[in-house]
Every structure is written in C-alpha cells, then in structure tokens.
N, CA, C, O and CB atoms as a CASP TS submission, in Angstrom:
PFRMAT TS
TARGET T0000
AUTHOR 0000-0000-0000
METHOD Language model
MODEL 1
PARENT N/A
ATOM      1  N   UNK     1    -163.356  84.823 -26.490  1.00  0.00           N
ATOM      2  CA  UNK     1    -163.036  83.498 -26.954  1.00  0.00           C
ATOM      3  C   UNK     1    -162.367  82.680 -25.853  1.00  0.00           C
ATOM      4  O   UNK     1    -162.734  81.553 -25.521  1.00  0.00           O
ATOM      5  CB  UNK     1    -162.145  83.574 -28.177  1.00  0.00           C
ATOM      6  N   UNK     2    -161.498  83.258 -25.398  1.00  0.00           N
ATOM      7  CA  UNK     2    -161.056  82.490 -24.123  1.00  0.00           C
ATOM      8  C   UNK     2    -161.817  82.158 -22.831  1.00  0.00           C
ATOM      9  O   UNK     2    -161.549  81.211 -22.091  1.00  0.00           O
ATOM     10  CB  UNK     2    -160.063  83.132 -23.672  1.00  0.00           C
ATOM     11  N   UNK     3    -162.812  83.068 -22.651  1.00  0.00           N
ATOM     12  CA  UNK     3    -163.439  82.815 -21.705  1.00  0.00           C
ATOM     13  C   UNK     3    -164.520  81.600 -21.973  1.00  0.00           C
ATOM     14  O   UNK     3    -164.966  80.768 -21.183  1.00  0.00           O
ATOM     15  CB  UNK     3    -163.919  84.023 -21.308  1.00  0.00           C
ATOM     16  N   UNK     4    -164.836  81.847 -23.686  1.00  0.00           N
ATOM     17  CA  UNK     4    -165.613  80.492 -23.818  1.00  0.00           C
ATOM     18  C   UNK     4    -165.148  79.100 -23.588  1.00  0.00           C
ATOM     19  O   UNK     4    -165.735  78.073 -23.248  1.00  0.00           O
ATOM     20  CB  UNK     4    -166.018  80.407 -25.016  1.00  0.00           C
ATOM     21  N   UNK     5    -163.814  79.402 -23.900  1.00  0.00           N
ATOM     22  CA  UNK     5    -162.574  78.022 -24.409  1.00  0.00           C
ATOM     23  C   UNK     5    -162.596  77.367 -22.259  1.00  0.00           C
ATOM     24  O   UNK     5    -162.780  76.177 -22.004  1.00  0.00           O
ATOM     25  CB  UNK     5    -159.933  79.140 -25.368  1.00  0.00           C
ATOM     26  N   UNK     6    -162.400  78.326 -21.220  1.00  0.00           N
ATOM     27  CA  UNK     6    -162.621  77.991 -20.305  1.00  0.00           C
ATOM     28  C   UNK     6    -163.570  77.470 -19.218  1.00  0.00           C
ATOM     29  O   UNK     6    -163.370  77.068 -18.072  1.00  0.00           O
ATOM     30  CB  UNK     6    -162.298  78.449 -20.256  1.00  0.00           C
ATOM     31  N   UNK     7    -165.139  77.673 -20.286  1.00  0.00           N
ATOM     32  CA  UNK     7    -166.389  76.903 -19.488  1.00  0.00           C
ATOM     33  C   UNK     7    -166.475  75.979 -20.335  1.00  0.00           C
ATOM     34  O   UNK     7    -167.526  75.357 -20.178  1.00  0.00           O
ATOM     35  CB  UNK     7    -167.862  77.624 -19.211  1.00  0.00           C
ATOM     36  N   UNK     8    -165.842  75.591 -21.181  1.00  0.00           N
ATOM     37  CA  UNK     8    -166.208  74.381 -21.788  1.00  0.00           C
ATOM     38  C   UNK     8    -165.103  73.501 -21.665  1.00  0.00           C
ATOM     39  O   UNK     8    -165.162  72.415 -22.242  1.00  0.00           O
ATOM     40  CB  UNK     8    -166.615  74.535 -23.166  1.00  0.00           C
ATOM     41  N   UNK     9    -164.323  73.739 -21.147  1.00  0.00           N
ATOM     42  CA  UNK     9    -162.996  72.691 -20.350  1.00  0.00           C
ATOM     43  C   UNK     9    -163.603  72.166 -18.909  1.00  0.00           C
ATOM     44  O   UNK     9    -163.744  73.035 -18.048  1.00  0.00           O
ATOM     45  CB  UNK     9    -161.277  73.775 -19.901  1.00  0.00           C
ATOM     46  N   UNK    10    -163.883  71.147 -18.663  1.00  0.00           N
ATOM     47  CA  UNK    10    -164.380  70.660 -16.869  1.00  0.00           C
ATOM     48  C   UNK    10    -163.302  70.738 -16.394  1.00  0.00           C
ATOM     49  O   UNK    10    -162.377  70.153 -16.956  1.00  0.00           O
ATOM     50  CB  UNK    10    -165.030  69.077 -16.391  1.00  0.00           C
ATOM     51  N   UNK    11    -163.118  71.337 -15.438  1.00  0.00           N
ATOM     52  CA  UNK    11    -161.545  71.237 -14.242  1.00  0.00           C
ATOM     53  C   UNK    11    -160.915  72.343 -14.976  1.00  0.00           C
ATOM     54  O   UNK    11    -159.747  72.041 -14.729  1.00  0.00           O
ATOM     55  CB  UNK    11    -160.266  69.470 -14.218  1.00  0.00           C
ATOM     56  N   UNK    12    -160.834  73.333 -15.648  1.00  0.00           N
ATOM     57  CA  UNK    12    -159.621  74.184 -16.059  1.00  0.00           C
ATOM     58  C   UNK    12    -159.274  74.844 -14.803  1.00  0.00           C
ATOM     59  O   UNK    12    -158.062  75.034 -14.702  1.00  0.00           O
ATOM     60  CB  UNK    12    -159.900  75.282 -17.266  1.00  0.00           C
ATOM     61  N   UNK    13    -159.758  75.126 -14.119  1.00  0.00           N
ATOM     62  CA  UNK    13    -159.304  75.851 -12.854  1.00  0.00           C
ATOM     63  C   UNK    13    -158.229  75.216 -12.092  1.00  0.00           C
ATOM     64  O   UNK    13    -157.489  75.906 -11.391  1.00  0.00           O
ATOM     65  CB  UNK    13    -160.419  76.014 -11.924  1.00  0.00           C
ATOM     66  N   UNK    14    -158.070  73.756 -12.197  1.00  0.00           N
ATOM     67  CA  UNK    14    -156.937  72.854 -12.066  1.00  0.00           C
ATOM     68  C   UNK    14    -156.003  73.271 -12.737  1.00  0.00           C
ATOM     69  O   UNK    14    -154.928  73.604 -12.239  1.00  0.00           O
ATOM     70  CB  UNK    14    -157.120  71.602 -12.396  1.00  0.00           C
ATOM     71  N   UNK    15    -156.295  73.321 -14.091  1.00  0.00           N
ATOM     72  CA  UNK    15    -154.917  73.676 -14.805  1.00  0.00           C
ATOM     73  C   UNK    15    -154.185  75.012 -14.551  1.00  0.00           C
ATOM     74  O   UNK    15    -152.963  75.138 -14.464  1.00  0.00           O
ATOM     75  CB  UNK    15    -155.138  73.663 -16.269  1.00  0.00           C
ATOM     76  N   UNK    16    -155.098  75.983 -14.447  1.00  0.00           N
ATOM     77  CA  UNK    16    -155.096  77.418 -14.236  1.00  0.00           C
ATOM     78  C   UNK    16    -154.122  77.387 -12.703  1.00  0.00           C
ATOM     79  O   UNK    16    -153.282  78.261 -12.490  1.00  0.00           O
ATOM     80  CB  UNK    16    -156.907  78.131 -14.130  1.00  0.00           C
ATOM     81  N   UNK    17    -154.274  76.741 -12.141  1.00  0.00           N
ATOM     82  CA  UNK    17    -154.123  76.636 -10.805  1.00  0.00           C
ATOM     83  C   UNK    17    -152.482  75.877 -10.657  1.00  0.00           C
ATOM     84  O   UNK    17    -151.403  76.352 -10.302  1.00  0.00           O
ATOM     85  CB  UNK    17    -155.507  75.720 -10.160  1.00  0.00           C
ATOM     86  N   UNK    18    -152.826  74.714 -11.039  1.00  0.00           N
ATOM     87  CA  UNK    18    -151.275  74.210 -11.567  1.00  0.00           C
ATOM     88  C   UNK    18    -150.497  74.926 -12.258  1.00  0.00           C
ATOM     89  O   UNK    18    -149.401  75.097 -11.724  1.00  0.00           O
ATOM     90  CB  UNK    18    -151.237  73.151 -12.370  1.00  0.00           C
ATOM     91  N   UNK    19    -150.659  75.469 -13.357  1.00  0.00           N
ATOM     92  CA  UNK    19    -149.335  76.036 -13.992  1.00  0.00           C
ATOM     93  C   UNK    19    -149.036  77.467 -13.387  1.00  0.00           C
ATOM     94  O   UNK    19    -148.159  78.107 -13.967  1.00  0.00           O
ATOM     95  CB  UNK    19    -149.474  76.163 -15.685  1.00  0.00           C
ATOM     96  N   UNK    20    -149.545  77.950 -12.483  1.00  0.00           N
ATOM     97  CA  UNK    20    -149.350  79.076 -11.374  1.00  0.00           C
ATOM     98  C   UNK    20    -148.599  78.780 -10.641  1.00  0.00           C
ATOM     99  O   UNK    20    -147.653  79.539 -10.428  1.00  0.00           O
ATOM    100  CB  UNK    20    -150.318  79.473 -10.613  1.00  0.00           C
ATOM    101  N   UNK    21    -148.725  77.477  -9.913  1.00  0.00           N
ATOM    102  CA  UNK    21    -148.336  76.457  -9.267  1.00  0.00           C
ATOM    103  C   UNK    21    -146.766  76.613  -9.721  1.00  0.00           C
ATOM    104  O   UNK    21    -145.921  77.281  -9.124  1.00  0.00           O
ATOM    105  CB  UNK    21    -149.176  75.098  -9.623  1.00  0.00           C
ATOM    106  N   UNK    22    -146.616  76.029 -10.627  1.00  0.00           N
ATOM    107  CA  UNK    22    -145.454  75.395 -11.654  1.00  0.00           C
ATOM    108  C   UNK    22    -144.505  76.664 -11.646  1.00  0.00           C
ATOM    109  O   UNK    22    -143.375  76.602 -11.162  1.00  0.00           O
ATOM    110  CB  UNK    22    -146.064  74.922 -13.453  1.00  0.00           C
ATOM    111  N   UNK    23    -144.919  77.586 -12.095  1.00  0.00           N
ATOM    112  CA  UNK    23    -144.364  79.442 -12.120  1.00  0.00           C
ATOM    113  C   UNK    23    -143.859  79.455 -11.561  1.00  0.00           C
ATOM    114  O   UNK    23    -142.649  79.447 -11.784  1.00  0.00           O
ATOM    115  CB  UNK    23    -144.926  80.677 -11.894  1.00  0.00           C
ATOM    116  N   UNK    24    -144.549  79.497  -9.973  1.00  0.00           N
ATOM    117  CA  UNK    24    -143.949  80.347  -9.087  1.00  0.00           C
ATOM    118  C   UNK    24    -143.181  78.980  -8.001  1.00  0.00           C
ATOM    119  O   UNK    24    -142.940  79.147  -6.805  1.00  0.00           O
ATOM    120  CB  UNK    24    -145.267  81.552  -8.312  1.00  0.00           C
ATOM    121  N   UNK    25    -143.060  78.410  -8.339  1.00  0.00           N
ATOM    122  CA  UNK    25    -141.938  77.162  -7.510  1.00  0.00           C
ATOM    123  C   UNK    25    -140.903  77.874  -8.420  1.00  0.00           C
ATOM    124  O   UNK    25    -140.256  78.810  -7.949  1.00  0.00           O
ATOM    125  CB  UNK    25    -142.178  74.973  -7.766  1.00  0.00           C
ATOM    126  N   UNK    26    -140.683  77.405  -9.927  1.00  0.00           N
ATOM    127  CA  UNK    26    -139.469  77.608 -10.629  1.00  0.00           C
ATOM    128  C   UNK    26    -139.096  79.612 -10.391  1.00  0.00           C
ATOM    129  O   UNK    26    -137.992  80.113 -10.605  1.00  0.00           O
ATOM    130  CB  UNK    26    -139.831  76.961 -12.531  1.00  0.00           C
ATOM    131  N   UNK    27    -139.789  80.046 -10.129  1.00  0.00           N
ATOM    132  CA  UNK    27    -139.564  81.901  -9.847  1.00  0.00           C
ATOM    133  C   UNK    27    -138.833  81.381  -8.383  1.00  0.00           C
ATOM    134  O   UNK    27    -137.640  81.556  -8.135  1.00  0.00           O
ATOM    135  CB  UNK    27    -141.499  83.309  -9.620  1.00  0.00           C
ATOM    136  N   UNK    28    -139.517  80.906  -7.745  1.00  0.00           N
ATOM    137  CA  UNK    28    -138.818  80.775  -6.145  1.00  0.00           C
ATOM    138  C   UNK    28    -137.762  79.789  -6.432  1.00  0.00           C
ATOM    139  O   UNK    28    -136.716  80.374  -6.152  1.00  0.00           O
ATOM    140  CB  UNK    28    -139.934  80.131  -4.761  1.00  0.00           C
ATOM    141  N   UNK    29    -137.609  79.137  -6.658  1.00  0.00           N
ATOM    142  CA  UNK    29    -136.070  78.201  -6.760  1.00  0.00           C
ATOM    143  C   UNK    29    -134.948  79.268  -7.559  1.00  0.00           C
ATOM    144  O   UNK    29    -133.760  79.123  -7.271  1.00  0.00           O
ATOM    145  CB  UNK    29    -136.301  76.442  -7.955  1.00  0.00           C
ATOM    146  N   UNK    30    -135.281  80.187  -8.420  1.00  0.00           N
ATOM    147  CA  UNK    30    -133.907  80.424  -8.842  1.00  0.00           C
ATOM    148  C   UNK    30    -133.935  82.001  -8.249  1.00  0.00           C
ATOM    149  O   UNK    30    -133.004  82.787  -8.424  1.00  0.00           O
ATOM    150  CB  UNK    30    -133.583  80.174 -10.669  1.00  0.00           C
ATOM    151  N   UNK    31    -134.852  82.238  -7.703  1.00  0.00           N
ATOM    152  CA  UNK    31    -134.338  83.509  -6.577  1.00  0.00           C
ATOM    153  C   UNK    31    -133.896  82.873  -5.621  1.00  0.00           C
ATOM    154  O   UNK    31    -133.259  83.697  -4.964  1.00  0.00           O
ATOM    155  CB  UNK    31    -135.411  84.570  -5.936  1.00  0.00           C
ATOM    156  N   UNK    32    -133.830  81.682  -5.024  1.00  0.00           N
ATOM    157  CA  UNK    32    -133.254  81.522  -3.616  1.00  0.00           C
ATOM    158  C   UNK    32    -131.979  80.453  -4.371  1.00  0.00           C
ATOM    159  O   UNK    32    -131.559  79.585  -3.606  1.00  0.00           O
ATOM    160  CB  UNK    32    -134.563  80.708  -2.167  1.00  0.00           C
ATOM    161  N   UNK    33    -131.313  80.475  -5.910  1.00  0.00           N
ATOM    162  CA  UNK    33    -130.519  79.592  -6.152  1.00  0.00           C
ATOM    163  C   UNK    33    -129.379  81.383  -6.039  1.00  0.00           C
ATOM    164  O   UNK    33    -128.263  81.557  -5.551  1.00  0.00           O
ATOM    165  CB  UNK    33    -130.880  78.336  -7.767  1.00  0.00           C
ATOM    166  N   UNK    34    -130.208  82.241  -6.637  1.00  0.00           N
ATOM    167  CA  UNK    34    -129.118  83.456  -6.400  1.00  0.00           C
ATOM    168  C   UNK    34    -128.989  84.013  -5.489  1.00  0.00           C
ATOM    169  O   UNK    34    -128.186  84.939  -5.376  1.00  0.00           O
ATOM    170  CB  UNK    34    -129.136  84.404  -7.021  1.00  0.00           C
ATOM    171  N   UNK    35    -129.658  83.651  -4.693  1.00  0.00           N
ATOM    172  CA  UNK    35    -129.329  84.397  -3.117  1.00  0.00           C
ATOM    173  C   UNK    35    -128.351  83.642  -2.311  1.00  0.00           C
ATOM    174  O   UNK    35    -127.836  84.052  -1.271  1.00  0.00           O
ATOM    175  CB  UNK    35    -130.715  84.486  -2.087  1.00  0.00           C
ATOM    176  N   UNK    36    -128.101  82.307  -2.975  1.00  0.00           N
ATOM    177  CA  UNK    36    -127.280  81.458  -2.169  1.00  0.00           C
ATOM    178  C   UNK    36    -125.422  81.624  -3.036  1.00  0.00           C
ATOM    179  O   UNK    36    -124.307  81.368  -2.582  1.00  0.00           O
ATOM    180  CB  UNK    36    -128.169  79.597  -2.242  1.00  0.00           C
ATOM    181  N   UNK    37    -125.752  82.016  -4.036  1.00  0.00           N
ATOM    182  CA  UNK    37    -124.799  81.680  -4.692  1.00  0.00           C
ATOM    183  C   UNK    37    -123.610  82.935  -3.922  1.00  0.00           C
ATOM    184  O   UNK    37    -123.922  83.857  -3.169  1.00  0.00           O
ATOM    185  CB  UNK    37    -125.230  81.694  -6.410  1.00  0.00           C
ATOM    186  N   UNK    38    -122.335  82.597  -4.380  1.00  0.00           N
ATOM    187  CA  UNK    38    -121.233  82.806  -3.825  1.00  0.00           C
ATOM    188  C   UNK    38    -121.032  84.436  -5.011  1.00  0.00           C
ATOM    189  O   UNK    38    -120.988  84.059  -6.182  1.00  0.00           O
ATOM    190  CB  UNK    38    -120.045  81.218  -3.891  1.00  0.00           C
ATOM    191  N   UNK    39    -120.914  86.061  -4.880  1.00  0.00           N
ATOM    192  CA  UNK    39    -120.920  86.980  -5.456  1.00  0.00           C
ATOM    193  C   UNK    39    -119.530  86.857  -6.198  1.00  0.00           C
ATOM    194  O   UNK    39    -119.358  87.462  -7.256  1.00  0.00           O
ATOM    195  CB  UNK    39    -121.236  88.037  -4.639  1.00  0.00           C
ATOM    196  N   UNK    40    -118.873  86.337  -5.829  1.00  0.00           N
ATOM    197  CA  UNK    40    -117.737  85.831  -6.932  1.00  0.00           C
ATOM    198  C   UNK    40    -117.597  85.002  -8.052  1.00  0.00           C
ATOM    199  O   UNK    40    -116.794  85.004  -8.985  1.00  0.00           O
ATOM    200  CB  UNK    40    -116.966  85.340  -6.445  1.00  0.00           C
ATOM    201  N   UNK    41    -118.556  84.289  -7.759  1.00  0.00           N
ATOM    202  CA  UNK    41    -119.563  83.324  -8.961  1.00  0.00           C
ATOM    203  C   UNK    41    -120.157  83.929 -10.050  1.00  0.00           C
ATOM    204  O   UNK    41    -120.071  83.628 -11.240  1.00  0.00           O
ATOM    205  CB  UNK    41    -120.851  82.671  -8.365  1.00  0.00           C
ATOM    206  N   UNK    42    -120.889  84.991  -9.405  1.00  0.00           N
ATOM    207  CA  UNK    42    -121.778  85.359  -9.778  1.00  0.00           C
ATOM    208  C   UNK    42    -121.348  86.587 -10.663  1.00  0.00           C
ATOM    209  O   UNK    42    -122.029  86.890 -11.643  1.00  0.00           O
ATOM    210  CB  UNK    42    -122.594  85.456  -8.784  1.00  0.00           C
ATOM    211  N   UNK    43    -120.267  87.266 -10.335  1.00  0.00           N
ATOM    212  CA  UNK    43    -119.030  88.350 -11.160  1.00  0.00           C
ATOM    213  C   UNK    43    -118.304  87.399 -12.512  1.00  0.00           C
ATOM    214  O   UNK    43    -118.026  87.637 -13.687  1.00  0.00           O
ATOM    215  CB  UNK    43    -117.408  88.853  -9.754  1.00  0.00           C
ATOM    216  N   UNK    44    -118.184  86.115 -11.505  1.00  0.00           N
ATOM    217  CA  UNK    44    -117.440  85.436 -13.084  1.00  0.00           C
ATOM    218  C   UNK    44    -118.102  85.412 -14.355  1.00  0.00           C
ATOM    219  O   UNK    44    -117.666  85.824 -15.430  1.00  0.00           O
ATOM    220  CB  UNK    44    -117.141  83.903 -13.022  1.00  0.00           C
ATOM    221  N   UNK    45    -119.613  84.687 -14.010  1.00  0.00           N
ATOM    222  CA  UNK    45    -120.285  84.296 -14.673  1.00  0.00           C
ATOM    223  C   UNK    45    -120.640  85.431 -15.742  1.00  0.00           C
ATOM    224  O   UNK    45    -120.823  85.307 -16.953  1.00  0.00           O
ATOM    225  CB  UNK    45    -121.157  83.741 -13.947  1.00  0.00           C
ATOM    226  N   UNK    46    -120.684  86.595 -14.923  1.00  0.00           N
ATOM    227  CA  UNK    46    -121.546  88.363 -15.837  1.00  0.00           C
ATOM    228  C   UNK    46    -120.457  88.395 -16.837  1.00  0.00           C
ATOM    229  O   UNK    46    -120.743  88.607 -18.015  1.00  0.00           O
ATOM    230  CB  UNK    46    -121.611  90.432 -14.678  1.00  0.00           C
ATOM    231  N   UNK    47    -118.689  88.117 -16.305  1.00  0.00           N
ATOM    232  CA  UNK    47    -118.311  88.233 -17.484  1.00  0.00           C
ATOM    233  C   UNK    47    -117.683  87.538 -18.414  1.00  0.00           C
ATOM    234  O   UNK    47    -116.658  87.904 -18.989  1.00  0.00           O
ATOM    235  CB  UNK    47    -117.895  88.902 -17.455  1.00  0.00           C
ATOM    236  N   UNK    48    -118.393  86.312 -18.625  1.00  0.00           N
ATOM    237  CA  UNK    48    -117.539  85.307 -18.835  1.00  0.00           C
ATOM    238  C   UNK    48    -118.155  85.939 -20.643  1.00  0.00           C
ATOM    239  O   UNK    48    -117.350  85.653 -21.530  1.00  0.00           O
ATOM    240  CB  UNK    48    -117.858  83.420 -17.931  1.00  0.00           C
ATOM    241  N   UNK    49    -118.882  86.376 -20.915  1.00  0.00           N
ATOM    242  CA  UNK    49    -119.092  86.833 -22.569  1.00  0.00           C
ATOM    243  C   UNK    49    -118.493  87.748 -23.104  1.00  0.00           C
ATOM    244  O   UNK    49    -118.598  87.965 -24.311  1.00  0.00           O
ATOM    245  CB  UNK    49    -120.274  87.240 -22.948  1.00  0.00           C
ATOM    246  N   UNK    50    -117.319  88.869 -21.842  1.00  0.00           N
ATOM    247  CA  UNK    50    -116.592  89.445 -22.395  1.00  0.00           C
ATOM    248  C   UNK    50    -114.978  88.977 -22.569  1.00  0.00           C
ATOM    249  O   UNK    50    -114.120  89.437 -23.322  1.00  0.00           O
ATOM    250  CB  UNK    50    -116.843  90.471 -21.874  1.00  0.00           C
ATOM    251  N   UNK    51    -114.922  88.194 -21.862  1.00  0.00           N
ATOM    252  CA  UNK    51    -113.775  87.538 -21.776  1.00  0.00           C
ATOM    253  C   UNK    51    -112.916  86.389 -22.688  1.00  0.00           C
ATOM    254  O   UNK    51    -113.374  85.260 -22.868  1.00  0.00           O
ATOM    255  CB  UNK    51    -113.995  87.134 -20.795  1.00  0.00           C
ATOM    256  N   UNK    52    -111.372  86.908 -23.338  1.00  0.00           N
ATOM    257  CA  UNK    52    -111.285  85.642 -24.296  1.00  0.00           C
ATOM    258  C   UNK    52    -110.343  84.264 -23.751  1.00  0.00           C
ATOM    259  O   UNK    52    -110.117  83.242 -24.398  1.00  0.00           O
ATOM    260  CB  UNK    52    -110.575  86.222 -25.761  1.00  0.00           C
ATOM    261  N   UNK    53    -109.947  84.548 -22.557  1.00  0.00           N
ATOM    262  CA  UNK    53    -109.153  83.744 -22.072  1.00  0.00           C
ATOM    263  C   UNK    53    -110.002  83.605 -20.915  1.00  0.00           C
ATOM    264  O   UNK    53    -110.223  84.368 -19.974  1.00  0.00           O
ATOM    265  CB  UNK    53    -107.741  84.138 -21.960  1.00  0.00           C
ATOM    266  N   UNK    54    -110.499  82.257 -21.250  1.00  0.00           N
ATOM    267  CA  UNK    54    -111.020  81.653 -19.933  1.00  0.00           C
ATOM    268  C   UNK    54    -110.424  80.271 -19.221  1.00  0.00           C
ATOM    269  O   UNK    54    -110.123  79.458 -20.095  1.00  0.00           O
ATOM    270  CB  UNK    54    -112.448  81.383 -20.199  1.00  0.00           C
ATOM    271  N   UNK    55    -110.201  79.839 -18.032  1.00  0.00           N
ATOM    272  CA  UNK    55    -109.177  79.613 -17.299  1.00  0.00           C
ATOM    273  C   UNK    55    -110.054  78.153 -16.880  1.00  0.00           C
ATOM    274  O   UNK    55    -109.566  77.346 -16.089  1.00  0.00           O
ATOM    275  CB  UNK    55    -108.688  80.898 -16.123  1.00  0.00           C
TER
END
C-alpha cells in the first residue's frame, strides 16, 4: 500500500528527501548543543527531578 501511495504522489522523493533532511539537521543540532554544553549543566539538569529545593 505504501509503495502504491508513493508512485502516485509526483515529486515524493522530494518529500522523502526533505524530511530526512529535516531529521538529521535537528539529530545534528542537539548532539553538537550537548557536546557544547558545560558538564555541570548538564549534572544539574539530570537532577533537577530528584531534587526539592531548587535554588
């Protein structure tokens, strides 16, 4: 069914292509937003759901 749903779309390979597109920008922006981030940040943040006094 899907494969039918895709020869009868003109251009799906655009779309197919774009939202791959779209993926892997937003996959690469927030691996290189955690690679930048500060590991003390990044400790706060893990426990900020166990914590009842937050500052």
């Amino acid at each position: 069914m899907f494969k039918q749903f895709l020869n009868q779309v003109d251009g799906s390979q655009v779309y197919l292509i774009t939202s791959l597109g779209i993926f892997l920008l937003f996959f690469i922006m927030v691996a290189a937003l955690l690679l930048v981030m500060k590991k003390d940040k990044i400790k706060y943040m893990s426990e900020l759901p166990l914590k009842d006094d937050i500052q």
